[in-house]
C-alpha positions in Angstrom: 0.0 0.0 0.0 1.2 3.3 -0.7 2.1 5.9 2.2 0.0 8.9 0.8 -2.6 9.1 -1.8 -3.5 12.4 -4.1 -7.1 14.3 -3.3 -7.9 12.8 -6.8 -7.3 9.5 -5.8 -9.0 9.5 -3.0 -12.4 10.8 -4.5 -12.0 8.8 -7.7 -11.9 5.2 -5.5 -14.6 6.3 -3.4 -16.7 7.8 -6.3 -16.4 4.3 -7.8 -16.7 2.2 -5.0 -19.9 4.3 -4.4 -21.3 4.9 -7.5 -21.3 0.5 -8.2 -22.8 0.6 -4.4 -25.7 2.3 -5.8 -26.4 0.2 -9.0 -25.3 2.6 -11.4 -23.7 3.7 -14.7 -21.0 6.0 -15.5 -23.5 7.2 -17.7 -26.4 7.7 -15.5 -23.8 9.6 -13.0 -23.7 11.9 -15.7 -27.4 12.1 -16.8 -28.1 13.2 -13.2 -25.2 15.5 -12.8 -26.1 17.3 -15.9 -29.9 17.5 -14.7 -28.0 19.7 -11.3 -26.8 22.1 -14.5 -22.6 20.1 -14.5 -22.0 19.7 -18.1 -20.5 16.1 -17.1 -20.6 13.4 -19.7 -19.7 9.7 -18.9 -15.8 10.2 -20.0 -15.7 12.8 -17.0 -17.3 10.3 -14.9 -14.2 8.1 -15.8 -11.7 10.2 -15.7 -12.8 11.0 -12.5 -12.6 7.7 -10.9 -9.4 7.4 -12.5 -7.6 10.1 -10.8 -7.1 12.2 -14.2 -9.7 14.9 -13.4 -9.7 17.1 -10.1 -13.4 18.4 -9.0 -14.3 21.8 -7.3 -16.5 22.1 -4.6 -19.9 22.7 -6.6 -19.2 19.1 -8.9 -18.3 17.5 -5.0 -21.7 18.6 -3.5 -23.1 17.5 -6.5 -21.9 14.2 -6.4 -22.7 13.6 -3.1 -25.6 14.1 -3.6 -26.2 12.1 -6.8 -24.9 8.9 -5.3 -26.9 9.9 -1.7 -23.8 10.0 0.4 -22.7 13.0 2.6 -20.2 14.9 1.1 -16.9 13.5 3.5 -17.5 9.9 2.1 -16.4 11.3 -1.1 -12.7 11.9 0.6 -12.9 8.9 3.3 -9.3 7.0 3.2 -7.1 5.2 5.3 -4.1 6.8 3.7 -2.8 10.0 4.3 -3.4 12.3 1.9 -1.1 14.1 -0.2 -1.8 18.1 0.1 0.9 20.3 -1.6 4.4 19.9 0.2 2.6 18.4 2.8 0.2 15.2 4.3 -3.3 15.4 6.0 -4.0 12.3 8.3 -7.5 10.5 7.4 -8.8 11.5 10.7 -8.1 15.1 9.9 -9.7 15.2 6.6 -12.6 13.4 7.9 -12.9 16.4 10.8 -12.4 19.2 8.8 -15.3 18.1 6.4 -17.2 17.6 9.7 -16.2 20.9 11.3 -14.3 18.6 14.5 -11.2 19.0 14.1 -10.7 20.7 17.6 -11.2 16.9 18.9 -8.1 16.1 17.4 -4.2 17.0 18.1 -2.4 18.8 16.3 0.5 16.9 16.0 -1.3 14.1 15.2 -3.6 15.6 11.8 -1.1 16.5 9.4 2.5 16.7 8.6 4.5 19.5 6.6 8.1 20.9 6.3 7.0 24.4 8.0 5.4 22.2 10.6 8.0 20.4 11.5 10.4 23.7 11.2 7.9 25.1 13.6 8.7 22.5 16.3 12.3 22.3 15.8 12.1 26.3 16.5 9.8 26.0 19.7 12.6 26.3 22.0 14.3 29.0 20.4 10.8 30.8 20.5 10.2 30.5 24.0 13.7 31.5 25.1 13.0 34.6 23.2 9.7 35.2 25.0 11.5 34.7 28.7 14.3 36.4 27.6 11.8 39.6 26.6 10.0 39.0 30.0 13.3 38.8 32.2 14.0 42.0 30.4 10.5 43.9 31.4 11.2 42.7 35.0 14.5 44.2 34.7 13.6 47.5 34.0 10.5 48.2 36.3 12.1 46.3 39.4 9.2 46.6 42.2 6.7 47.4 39.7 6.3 44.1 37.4 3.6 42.8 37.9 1.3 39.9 35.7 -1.6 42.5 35.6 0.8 44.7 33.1 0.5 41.9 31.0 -3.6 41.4 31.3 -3.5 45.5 31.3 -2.4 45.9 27.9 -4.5 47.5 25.5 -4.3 47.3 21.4 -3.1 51.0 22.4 -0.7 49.9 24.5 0.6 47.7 21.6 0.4 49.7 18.7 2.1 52.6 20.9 4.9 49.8 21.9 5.6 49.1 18.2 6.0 52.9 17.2 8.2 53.7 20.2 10.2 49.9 19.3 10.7 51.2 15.5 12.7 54.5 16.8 15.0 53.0 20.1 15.1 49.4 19.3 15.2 47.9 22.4 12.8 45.4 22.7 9.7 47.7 23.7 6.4 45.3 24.2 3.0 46.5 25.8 3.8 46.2 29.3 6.8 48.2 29.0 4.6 51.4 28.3 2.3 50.2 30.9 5.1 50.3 33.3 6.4 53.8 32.0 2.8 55.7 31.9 2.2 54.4 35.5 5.8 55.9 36.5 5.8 58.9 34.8 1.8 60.0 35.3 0.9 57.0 38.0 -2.3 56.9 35.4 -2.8 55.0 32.3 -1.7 56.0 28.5 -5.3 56.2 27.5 -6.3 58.6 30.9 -3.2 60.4 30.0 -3.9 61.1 26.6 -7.5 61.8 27.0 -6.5 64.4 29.9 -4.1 66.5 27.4 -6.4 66.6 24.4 -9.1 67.9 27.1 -7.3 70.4 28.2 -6.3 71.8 24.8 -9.4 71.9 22.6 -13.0 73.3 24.1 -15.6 71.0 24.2 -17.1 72.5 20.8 -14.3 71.6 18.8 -14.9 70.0 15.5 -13.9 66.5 14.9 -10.9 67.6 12.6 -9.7 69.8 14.9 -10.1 66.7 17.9 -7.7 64.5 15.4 -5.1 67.1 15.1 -4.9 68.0 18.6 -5.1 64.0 19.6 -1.9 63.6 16.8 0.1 66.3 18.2 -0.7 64.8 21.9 -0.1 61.3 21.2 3.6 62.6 19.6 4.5 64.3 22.7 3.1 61.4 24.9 5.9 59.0 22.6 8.8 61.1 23.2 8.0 60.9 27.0 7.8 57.4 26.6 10.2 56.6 24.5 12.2 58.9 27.0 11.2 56.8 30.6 11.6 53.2 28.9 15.0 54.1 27.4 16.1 55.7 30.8 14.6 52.3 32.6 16.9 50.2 29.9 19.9 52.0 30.5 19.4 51.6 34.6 19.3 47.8 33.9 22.4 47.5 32.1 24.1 49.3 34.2 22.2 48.6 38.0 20.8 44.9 37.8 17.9 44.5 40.1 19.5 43.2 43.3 18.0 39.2 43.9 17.3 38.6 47.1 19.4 36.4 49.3 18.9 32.7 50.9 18.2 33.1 54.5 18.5 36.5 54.6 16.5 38.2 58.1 13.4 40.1 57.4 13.5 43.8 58.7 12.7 44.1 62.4 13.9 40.3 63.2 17.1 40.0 65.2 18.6 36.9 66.3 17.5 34.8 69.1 
């Protein structure tokens, strides 16, 4: 047996194991399909079955329906099948026409170069992600916390990025969580909101809002930009001090 099939193969097997199930003729495949508006013909119907003819998804559900089968026991196999540079298991294919494939795991539904790159990476990827918490902690020492994490806003984010494309140093959402609370003890967005307040009335027109909100949000990324690369530099130079084994807690003296 082979170790993959094609998408071909698999449909034109079962559309001829089924089709002879049912009692009927190449020909009469192709009456009925034509009656469902497929300009199919009995040579279609055989080359088809013989692999030399892919289907779309309209001829499928048509098929399906002419030989009274739901439309996965067109692509049932027990082989994998072959899918580009890359294989789908049988359970997967089965799933995926059946809208389950959140039953199944990953590793085990299909098989591709850029999946298996993927894995090989996974370590790599994760050091990176430690690596760019360790540094967060590093810079706010006493303030890191997990709810900068959870407190991250798509503002937060796309301000990060902006700020990360001038200084380069590994700027992420928390970070300018970290900085607005340090530098205003408020968030960006209360910040921001506060300035643009303050600077155009209440009857301002919404062009006017924009331009003032642009030329706020500039001045709040120098600031930022400003405190983070202030908090980096610190780091480098001033680890956070780790606290030590058995050390006494303040106010404790020896017995």
């Amino acid at each position: 047996m082979a170790d993959h099939v094609t998408f071909e193969q698999a449909v034109g097997a079962n559309v001829s194991r089924l089709r002879i199930a049912a009692g009927k003729t190449q020909g009469q495949v192709a009456d009925h399909l034509a009656m469902r508006g497929l300009s199919w013909r009995r040579s279609t119907v055989a080359q088809v079955e013989t692999a030399r003819r892919q289907i779309g998804l309209a001829e499928a559900l048509a098929l399906a329906d002419v030989l009274d089968v739901p439309l996965v026991e067109l692509l049932r196999t027990q082989t994998p099948v072959r899918v580009d540079l890359g294989q789908w298991h049988p359970k997967f294919l089965v799933a995926a026409l059946e809208g389950t494939t959140g039953d199944l795991l990953a590793i085990e539904s299909y098989t591709s170069p850029s999946r298996e790159k993927m894995y090989s990476q996974i370590h790599v990827v994760l050091g990176a992600l430690n690596s760019a918490d360790q540094r967060h902690a590093d810079r706010w020492p006493g303030r890191y916390r997990e709810r900068d994490l959870g407190a991250a806003t798509p503002f937060e984010y796309a301000t990060a990025r902006r700020i990360e494309s001038q200084v380069r140093l590994g700027v992420r959402a928390p970070d300018v969580v970290a900085a607005a609370d340090t530098l205003w003890r408020h968030s960006l967005t209360e910040e921001r909101d506060r300035r643009v307040k303050r600077r155009a009335n209440a009857k301002a027109s919404p062009r006017t809002l924009q331009a003032v909100r642009g030329l706020v949000m500039r001045e709040l990324d120098k600031e930022l930009e400003a405190a983070i690369e202030e908090a980096a530099n610190r780091a480098a130079v001033e680890p956070a001090p780790k606290p030590k084994r058995g050390a006494q807690r303040p106010g404790k003296g020896n017995r």
